[in-house]
Every structure is written in structure tokens, then in C-alpha cells.
DRENGU-885764 format. One line per 10 residues: their letters; for each residue x, y, z of C-alpha. Coordinates in pm, 1 decimal, m for minus. Example, Ala and Ser with C-alpha at 12.3 -4.5 7.8 and 13.67 -1.06 7.14 Angstrom:
<nodes>
AS = 1230.0 m450.0 780.0  1367.0 m106.0 714.0
</nodes>
This chain:
<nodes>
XXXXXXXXXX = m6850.1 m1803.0 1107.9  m6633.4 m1629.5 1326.6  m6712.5 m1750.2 1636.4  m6671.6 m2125.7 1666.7  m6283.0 m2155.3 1590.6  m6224.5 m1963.0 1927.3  m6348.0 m2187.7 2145.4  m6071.2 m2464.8 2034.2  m5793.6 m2181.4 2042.3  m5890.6 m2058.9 2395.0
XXXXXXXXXX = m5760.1 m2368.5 2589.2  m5450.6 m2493.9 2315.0  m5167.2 m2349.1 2504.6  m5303.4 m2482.3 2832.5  m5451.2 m2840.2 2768.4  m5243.2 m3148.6 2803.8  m5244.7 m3331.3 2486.4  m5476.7 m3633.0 2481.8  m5385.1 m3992.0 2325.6  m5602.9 m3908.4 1989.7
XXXXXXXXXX = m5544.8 m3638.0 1784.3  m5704.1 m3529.0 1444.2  m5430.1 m3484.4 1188.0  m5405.7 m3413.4 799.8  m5053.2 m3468.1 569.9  m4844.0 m3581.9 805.6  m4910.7 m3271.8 1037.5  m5031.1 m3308.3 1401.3  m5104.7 m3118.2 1687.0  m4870.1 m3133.9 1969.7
XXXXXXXXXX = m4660.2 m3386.5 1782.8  m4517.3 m3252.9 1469.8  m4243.4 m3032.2 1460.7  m4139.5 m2753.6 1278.7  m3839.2 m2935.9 1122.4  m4120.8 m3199.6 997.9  m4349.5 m2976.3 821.7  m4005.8 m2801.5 691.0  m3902.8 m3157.3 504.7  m4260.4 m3274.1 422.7
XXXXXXXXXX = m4388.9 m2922.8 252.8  m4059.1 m2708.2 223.1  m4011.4 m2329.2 351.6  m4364.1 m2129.1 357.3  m4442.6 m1873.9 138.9  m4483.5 m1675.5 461.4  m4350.3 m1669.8 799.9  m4492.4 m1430.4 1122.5  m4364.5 m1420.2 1445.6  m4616.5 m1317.5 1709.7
XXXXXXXXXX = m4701.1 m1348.8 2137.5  m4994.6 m1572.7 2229.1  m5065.3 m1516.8 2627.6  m4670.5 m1418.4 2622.2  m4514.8 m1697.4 2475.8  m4328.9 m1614.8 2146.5  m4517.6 m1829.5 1831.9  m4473.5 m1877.1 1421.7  m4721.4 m1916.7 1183.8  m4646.3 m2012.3 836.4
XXXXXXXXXX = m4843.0 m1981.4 527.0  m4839.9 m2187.4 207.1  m5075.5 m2051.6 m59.4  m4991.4 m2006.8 m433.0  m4763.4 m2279.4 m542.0  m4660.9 m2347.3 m237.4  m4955.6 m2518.6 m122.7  m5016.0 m2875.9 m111.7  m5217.7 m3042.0 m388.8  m5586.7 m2912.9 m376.9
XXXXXXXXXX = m5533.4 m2670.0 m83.7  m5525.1 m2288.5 m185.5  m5391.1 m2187.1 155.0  m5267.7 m2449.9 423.3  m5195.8 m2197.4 782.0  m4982.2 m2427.6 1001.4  m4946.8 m2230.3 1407.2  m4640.9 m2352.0 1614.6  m4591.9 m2293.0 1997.4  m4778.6 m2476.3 2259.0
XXXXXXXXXX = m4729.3 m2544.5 2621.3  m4775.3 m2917.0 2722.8  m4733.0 m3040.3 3068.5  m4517.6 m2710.4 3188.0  m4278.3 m2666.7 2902.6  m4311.6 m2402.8 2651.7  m4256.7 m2611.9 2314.1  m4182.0 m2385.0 2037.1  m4094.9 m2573.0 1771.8  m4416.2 m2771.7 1797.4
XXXXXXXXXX = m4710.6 m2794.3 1578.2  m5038.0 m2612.7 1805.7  m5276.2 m2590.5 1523.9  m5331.1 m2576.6 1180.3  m5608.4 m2511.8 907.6  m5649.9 m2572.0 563.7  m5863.2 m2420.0 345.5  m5909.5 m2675.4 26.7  m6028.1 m2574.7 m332.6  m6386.8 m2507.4 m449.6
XXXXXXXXXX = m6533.9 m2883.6 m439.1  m6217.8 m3082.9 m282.0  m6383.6 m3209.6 4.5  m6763.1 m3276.1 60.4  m6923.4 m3415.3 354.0  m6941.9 m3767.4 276.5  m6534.0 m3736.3 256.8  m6536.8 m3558.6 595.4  m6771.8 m3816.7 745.2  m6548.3 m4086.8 536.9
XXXXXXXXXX = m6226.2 m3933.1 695.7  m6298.6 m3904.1 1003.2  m6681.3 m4051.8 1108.8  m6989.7 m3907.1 1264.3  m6887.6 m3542.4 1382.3  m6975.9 m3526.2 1779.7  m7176.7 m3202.1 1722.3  m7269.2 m3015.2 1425.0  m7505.8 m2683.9 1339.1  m7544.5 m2411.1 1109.0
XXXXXXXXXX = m7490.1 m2027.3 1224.3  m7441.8 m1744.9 956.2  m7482.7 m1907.3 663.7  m7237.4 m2160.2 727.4  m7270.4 m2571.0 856.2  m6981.5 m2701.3 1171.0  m6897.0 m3014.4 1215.2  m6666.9 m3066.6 1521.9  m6486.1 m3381.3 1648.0  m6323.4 m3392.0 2038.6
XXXXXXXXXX = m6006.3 m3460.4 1881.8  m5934.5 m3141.5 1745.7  m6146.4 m3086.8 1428.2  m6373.6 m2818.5 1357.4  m6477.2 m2826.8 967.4  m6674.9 m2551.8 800.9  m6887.4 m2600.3 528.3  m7064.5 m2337.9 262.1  m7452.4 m2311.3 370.3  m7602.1 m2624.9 188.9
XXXXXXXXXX = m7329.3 m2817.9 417.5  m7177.7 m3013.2 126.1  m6820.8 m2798.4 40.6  m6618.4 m2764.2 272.9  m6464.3 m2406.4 317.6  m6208.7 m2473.7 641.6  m6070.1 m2760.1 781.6  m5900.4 m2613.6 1163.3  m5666.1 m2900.3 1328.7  m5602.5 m2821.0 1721.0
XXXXXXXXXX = m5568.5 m3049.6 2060.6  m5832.2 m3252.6 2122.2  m6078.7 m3047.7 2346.5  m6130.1 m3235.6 2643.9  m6454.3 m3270.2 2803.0  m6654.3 m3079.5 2560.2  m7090.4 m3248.2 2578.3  m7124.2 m3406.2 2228.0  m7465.7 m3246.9 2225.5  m7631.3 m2872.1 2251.2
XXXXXXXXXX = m7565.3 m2546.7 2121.3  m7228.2 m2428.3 2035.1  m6982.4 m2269.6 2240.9  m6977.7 m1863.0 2230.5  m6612.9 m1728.3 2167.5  m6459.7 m1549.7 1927.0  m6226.9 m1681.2 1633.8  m5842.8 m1626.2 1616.5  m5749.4 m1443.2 1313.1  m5499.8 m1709.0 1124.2
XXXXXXXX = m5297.4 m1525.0 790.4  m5502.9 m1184.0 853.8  m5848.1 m1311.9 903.0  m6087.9 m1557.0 774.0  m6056.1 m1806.5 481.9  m6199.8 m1622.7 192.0  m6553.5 m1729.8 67.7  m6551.2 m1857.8 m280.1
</nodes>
């Protein structure tokens, strides 16, 4: 499961951000600001400061109680370089990982259509969309485990095998498999 996130990650801080963007609660990539997410979901139960290719970045985490409705963890990444200019306070990516049974693959496909590629590797089903959205499902491809939210990745072939790369590691590491 590791391996497809990566791939969107590798080229955030460098793409230029493309009319369409996948979003979810208000909260989109290389729009939203930190000051938005702040009024719509109040402080994070977490905060950690970190370097991505030497830019300073945030990530906040709100699990517990502090999670939206149906969401046991919600992992939202700011920091992103559009057009030249280091934006800090701006949303880069996000990913939610929803409750046991909260979203199914008829909602996905309701949500937001036809994926442009999808496959199964390790036990696990992808559906990805070109405007940011990679979902991961549980092996029978019907509950969804992840939901990642990045730029729209820009001249990506709707068809053949996945890319090879190598996840990011958002709130220590994987979402945990229920």
C-alpha cells in the first residue's frame, strides 16, 4: 500500500496548481489556508513542524474528538510552492482516513465519478483521479481505508500500471488497518 501515495507527493511542491482540484470539507489543495481549516475544524489535536526539499512545513492531526464526523484521523499538510513563491500557510495535501464502513465505492464513484485508473497491489484496491485523489480501499474494494487530497497531477496516462514510488509517511506512518 505503500507505494502509490508517493508518486502524488513527489511533484506537490513543484507543480503549478491546475483549474480543478479534488477537495473534501471545505479543504483544498493549493487554496485553503491554514487560518481556514483553523475556523472550519478548530486547533488540531497535533501540530509538527518539519523540512520538505528545504522549505519549512506543518502538519496537523485531528483524531479522537477532534476529528470531523465519521473520520477517525483527518492529516491536513501545509507548505507548497506555486508559481515561485514558497506559500506556507497553504493547504499542500491532506488525507482522511474515515470509519470502518463510512465510505464505499459507489459513494466514491458518486462523489467524484469514474476514477481515471484503478488496481489492486498488496491486498489493497486504488482508485486515482488527475485532480488530486488517490483512494484506498480494503481488498474486496468496497471500504474505503484512505482518502489522500493533493494537486492535481498533471499529465499522468489514465491507463497502465501504476507509478513506482514510495509513500510519504503522514502522522508516523500509514493509516492503521481495521
Amino acid at each position: 500500500m505503500a507505494r502509490p501515495i508517493a508518486f502524488l507527493m513527489a511533484a506537490v511542491l513543484l507543480l503549478p496548481l491546475a483549474a480543478e482540484t479534488a477537495e473534501w470539507g471545505g479543504i483544498e489543495p493549493g487554496v485553503t489556508t491554514m487560518g481556514q481549516v483553523r475556523q472550519r475544524y478548530g486547533p488540531p489535536a497535533k501540530e509538527t513542524k518539519t523540512k520538505v526539499e528545504g522549505y519549512d512545513t506543518v502538519e496537523w492531526v485531528y483524531e479522537g474528538s477532534r476529528a470531523p464526523t465519521g473520520m477517525m484521523r483527518v492529516v491536513v499538510e501545509f507548505g507548497l510552492l506555486l508559481a515561485g513563491a514558497y506559500k506556507a500557510e497553504v493547504v499542500r495535501a491532506f488525507r482522511l482516513d474515515p470509519k470502518r464502513w463510512m465510505f464505499g465505492q459507489n459513494t466514491i464513484v458518486d462523489g467524484w465519478g469514474v476514477p481515471d485508473r484503478s488496481w489492486a497491489e498488496d491486498d489493497n484496491v486504488f482508485f486515482f483521479y488527475r485532480d488530486g485523489l488517490l483512494v484506498t480501499f480494503e481488498k474486496d474494494g468496497q471500504n474505503v481505508l484512505s482518502m489522500y487530497f493533493a494537486l492535481p497531477a498533471r499529465n499522468q496516462p489514465a491507463s497502465g500500471s501504476p507509478p513506482p514510488a514510495s509513500p510519504p509517511s503522514p502522522a508516523g506512518g500509514a493509516p492503521p488497518r481495521r
